[in-house]
N, C-alpha and C positions, 0 to 999 in steps of 0.2 A: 464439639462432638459432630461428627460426620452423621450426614443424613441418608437414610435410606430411601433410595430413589424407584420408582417404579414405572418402568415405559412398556407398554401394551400386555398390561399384567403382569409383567416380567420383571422380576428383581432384577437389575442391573450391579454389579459386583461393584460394588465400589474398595478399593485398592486401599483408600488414606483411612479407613476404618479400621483403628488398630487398637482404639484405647479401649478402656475396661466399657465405658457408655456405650459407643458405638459396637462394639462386639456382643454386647447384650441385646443390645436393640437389632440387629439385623439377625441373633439367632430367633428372638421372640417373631418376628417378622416371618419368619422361616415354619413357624408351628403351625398357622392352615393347611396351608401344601404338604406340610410334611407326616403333619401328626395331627389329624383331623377331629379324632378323637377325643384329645386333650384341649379339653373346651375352658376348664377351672385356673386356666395359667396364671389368669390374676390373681390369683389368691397365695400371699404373702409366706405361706406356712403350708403348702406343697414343695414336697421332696424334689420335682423337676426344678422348681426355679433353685434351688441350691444348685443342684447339677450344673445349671446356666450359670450359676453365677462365678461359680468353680473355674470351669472352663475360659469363660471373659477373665477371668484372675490371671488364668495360666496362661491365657492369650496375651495379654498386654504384658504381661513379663516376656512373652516370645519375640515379641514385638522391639519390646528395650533394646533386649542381646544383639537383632538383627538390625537396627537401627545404630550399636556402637559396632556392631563388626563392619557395618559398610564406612561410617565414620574413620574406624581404625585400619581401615584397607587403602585410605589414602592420605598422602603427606597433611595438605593443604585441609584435613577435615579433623585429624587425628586427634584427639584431648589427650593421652596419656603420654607421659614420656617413654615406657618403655615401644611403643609401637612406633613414636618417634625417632627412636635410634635404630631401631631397625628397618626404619626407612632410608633413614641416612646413611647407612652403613652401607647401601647399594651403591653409592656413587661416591664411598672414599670420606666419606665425612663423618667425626666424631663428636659428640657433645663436649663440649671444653669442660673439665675439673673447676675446683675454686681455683684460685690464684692470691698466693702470697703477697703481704703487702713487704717492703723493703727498703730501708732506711741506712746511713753511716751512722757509728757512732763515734762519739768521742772519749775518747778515754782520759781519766785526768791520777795524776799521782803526785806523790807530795816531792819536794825538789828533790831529796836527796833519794828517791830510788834510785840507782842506776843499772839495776838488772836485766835480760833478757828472756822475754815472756813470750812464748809458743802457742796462738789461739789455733786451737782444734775441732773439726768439725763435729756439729754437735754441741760446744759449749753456748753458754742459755743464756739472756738475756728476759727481763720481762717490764710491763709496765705495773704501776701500783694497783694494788686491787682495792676497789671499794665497794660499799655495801649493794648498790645496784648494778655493777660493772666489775665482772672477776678479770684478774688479769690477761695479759694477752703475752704469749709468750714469743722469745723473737732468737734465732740461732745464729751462729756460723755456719753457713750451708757447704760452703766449696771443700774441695778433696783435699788441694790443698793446704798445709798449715800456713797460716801468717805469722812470721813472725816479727816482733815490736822490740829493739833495743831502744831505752828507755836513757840510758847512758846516752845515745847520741844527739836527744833532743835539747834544745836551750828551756830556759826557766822562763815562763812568762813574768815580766816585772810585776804587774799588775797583779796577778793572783799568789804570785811567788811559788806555781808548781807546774809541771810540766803535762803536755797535752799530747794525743795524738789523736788525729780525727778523721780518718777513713776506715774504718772496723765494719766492712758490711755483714749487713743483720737481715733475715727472712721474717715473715712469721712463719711460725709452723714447731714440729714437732718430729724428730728422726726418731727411727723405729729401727735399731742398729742390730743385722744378723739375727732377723727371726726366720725359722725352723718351719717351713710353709707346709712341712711332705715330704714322701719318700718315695722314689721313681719305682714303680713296679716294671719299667719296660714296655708298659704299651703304648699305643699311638695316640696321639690326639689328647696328651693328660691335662687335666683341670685341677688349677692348686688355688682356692683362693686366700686372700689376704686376710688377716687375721682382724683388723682396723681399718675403718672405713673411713671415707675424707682424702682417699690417695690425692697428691699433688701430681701433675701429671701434666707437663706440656707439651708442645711439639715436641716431637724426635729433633734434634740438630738444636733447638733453641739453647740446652741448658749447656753446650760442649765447653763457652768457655768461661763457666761460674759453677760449675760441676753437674752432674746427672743426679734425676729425680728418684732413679729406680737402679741399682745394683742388682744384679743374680750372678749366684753361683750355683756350683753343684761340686758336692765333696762324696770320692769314692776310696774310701783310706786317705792316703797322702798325697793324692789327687786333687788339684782345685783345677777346675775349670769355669772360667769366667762367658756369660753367654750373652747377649745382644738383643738389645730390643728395637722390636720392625714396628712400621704402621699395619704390616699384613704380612702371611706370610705363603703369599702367591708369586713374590718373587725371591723364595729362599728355594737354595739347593738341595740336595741330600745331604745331610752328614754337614748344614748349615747348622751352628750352635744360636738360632734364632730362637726368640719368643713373642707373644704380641699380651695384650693387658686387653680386658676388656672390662668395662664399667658400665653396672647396670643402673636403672633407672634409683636406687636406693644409694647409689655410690658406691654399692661393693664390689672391690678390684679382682681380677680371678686371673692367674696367668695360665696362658696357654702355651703347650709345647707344638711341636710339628708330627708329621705323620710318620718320618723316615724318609719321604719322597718332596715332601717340600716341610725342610727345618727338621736337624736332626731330634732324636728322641733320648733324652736323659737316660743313661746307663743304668740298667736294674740295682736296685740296691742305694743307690746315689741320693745323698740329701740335697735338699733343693730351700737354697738359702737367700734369702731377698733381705737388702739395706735400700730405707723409701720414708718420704715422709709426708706428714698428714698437718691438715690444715688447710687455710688458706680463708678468704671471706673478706666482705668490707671492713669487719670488726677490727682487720689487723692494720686499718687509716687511720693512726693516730696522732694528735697535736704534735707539735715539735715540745722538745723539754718531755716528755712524757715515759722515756724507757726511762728507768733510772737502777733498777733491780740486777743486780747478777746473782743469778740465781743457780747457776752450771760452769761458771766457770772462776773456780777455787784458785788457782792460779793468781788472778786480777784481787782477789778479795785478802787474800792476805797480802798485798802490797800496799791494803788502804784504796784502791782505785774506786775512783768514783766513775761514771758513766751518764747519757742523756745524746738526744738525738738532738743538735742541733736545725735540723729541718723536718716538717711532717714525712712521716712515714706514708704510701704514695703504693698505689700497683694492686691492692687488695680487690679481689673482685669474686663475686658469690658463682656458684657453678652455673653455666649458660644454660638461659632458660629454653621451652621448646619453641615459645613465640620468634625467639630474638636467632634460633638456629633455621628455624624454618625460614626468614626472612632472608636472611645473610647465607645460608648455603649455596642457593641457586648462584650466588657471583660467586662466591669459592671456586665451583663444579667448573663454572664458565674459564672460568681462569684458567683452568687448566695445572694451577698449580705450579704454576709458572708467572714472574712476573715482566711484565713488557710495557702495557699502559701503566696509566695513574690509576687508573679505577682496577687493576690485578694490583698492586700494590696496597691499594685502599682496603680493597675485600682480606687480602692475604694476613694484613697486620690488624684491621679488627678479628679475625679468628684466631690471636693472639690472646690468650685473657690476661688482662689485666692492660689492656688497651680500650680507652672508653672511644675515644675518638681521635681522627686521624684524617689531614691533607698531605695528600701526593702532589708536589710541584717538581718539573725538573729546574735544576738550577742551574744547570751548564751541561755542557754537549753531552757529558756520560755520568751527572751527579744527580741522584733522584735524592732530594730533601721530602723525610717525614716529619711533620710537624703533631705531634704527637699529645694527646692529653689523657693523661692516666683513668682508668675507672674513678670517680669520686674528686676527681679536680684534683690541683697541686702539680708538680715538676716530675718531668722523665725522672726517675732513678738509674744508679751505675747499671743495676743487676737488671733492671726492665729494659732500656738500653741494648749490654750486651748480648742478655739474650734473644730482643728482639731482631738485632743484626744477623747473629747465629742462625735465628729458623729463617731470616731472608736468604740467607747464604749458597745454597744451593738452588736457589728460585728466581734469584734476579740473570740479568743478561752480564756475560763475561765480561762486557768493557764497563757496565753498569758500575757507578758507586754508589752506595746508602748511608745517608747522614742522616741521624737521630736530633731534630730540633725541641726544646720546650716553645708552648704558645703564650700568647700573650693573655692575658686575661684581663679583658676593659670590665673596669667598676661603671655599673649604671646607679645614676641617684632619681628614683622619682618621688617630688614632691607633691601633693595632694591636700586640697580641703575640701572635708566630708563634712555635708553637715546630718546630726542624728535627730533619731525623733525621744523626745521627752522618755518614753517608758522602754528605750533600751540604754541596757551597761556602756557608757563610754568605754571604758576598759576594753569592755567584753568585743567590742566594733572594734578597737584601735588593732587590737593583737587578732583580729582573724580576719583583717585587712592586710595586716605586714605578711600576715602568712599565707594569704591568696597571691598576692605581688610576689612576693617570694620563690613563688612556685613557678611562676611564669618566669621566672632569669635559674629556676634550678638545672643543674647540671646535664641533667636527662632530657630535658627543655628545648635547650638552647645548641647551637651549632656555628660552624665556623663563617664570621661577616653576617651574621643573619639579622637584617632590618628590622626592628622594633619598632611597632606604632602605640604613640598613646592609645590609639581606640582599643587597645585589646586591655588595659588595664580596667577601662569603666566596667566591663560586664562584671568582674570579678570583685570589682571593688564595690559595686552597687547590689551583687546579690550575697554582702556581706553582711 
């Protein structure tokens, strides 16, 4: 509690006096001078100290509000997410969505299918569900069809049936041709998404594994297909642009243009969005672990069986405001443009589903990313491509980008502890491995980074 100060009789104002104590106390302080009269203030069960105390109530709540409004007036002070994005949105930057995790599968059939099977986007794959962990569901995301003649493949001896193993699979969930609205003609329309969890990444990342978000707009026999910008301060008139904006809750809302930047849907005109939802660590799972087709009837009556032979890899939960506030200012700096290692660096952690990431050049015009997925394990195809894609129009023209996996050194540290009599051996051994543990975990640790014994004893000593 702030003290009330008095120099040459004179209350001195003190400023930090905001809480409910100190506001009562410098009003009580205030009742000689003011109110000469009222001599009985001490007394518990007078109508004035209510009043005082009222007031300090209302005071220290004034106090709060203007204490988060100066907090939420700058980046670097901000607690909220939504005050967060609207910081960031000043200088071009957006809070990254979750991000799908993404896997091959393998397909297997008995020898004697020899048919030809058409996978379409949207058909479902999932992992097993069990009683503490529901399943996780995993798609065909690209536009277009794959398709598997089954006829042209050999019989393995060994199993005696035939395989195919590059089938990529997202997680996630497509939301095919839903009915967002109907254009009344005016400027500036707001449609938002029906389902929350949009998947949503750079513009240019998804072009060659398919796009995250479809719009159309149908006026009779009309379809018109429309474009989505990062903004839309550099669309035309009569530009069929739109932008997506995501608020602090994840709800997607798209936005049209005025007329004068990004045209305005034709009155009357539905307004139709194909998009999908998901994405999170959840969807990092063991290898062997899809095994379910669950959407795609096609595979299921050939007998086809399925399973990822490698962990599913790329899943990352939607960026936080600690980890955007940090990592923005090299974004901005960059320019959004890549030229050094460290634009490079910045460019592809704003990538989600990139936990971490070395820029080396390896020859006179090849910049090698050495790349390690959110939650550990190997680049994937689709993490990959479309990490290439959003470099695409960022790196330098003579520039090449090569997608590397890192190495991953196993550390063994052995240790003899000794206990005291009246604690659980048990209970030490297991919250010792999981103090050690913590110091080589993923979020941890960084690329070449020198480990010293000394840092093991504190953890394992205040175990």
């Amino acid at each position: 509690m702030a003290k009330i100060v008095q120099v040459n009789e004179t209350q001195v104002v003190d400023y930090m006096a905001r809480d409910y104590e100190s506001l009562l106390a410098a009003m009580y302080a205030q009742i000689p001078s003011k109110l000469p009269q009222w001599n009985d203030f001490a007394n518990e069960a007078d109508f004035g100290n209510v009043l005082l105390q009222l007031f300090a109530h209302i005071g220290d709540i004034l106090s709060y509000y203007q204490d988060r409004v100066a907090n939420e007036s700058f980046l670097g002070t901000a607690r909220t997410r939504r005050s967060v994005i609207e910081h960031l949105r000043l200088i071009g930057y957006k809070l990254a969505t979750a991000a799908p995790a993404a896997a091959n599968l393998s397909i297997t059939v008995p020898a004697a299918v020899n048919a030809v099977v058409t996978i379409n986007q949207g058909d479902a794959f999932a992992t097993k569900s069990q009683k503490t962990k529901p399943s996780i569901r995993f798609e065909y995301a690209r536009e277009a069809p794959l398709t598997i003649d089954f006829g042209t493949l050999a019989v393995d001896p060994v199993t005696g049936k035939k395989t195919f193993n590059d089938l990529p699979v997202e997680e996630g969930r497509l939301i095919k041709a839903e009915l967002i609205g109907t254009s009344d003609g005016a400027p500036n329309q707001r449609h938002p998404l029906a389902h929350p969890g949009l998947i949503l990444r750079p513009i240019g990342a998804t072009q060659t594994t398919g796009r995250d978000v479809v719009l159309v707009t149908q006026l009779g026999a009309v379809i018109t297909l429309w474009t989505l910008q990062n903004t839309l301060a550099f669309s035309r008139a009569g530009q069929n642009d739109y932008v997506i904006e995501i608020d602090d809750q994840d709800a997607a809302t798209v936005m049209f243009g005025d007329g004068a930047f990004g045209a305005i849907p034709a009155n009357g005109s539905q307004i139709v969005v194909t998009y999908r939802t998901g994405g999170g660590t959840a969807g990092n799972t063991p290898a062997g672990t899809i095994q379910t087709i669950v959407g795609a009837p096609q595979l299921a009556l050939l007998g086809a069986q399925v399973s990822n032979v490698e962990a599913a890899t790329g899943g990352a939960a939607r960026e936080t405001i600690e980890r955007a506030v940090q990592h923005a200012p090299a974004v901005f700096r960059s320019l959004k443009r890549a030229v050094t290692a460290a634009d490079y660096e910045a460019l592809a952690l704003s990538f989600k589903g990139v936990g971490k990431v070395r820029a080396t050049a390896t020859g006179w015009n090849t910049v090698t990313l050495h790349v390690a997925p959110e939650g550990g394990g190997k680049v994937s195809d689709v993490l990959e491509a479309n990490l290439k894609a959003y470099l695409e129009d960022k790196r330098m023209l003579s520039q090449l980008v090569e997608i590397a996996d890192v190495d991953y050194v196993p550390i063994f540290v052995t240790a003899e502890i000794g206990v005291e009599s009246y604690y659980l051996r048990s209970e030490v051994l297991a919250n010792v491995q999981q103090a050690a543990a913590a110091l080589l975990a993923f979020d941890n640790v960084d690329f070449s980074r020198t480990l010293y014994l000394s840092k093991f004893y504190e953890p394992i000593f205040l175990s």
